[in-house]
N, C-alpha and C positions, 0 to 999 in steps of 0.2 A: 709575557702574560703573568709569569711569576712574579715580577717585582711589581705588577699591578696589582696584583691581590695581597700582597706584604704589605704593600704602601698602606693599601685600604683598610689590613688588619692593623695597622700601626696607628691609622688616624681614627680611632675608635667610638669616639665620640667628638661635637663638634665644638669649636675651640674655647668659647664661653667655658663650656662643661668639661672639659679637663686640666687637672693639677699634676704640677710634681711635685714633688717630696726629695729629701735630700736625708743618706745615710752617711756616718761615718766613723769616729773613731770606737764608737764600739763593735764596726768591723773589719776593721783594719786588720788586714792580716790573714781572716777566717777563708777559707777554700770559696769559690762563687761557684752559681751551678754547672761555668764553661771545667770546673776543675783550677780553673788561676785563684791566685790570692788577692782578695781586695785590698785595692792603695788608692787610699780616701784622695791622694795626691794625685792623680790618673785620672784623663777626661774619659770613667766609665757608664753605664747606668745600668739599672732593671727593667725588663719588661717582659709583660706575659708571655707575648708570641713571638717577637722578632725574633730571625734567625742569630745564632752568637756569629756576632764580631758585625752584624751592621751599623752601619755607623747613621747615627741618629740627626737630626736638628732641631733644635731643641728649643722657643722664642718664647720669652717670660712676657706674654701681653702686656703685664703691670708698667713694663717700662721699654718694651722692645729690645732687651738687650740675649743677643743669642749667642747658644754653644752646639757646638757639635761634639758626641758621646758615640763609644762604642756599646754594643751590648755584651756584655759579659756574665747577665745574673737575671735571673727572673724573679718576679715584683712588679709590682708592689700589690699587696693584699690586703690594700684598705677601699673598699670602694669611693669610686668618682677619682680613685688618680691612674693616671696611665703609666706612671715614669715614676722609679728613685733616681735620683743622679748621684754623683761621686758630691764628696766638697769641693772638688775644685772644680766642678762644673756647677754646681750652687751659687759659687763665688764670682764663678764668670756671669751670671743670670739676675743676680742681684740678691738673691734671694735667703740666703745664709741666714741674716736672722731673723726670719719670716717663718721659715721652714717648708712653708707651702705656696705653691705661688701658680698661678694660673698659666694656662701654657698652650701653646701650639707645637704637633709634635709631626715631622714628616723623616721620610727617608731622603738620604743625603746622596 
């Protein structure tokens, strides 16, 4: 029943209506809220509620191409996106120099 109600808070809105966003080398390095250091090269992300260290999935609608992320950081604090991803979960998604990319987000 717990991972039912994660999944739920995780698919927050419906998949038209959600974006990710992609952080990185100006946090490379800085402490995340698990306490680890972010490594833009690490499949990690943000997100407001999931528990740290769930591991995400992550489907860029724009082109179907998917990643799976851990949570390590919470974020992102711009409304209408659900998810920062690392860069190299950008780069697996397609999304790198878009910055923003429409998204389907579930647990893994």
């Amino acid at each position: 029943m717990i991972r039912l109600a994660l999944a739920l808070s995780v698919i927050a809105a419906p998949a038209h209506a959600t974006k990710a966003s992609w952080y990185g080398p100006g946090f490379h390095g800085r402490t995340t809220a698990n306490g680890e250091r972010y490594i833009q090269h690490a499949a990690t992300c943000a997100h407001r509620s999931a528990k740290f260290g769930t591991v995400l999935l992550v489907t860029n609608l724009a082109n179907g191409r998917r990643a799976e992320c851990r949570v390590n950081d919470r974020g992102p604090y711009i409304r209408g996106r659900s998810v920062d991803v690392s860069k190299a979960v950008a780069i697996k998604l397609g999304m790198l120099a878009d910055g923003v990319a429409p998204v389907s987000v579930r647990v893994k």
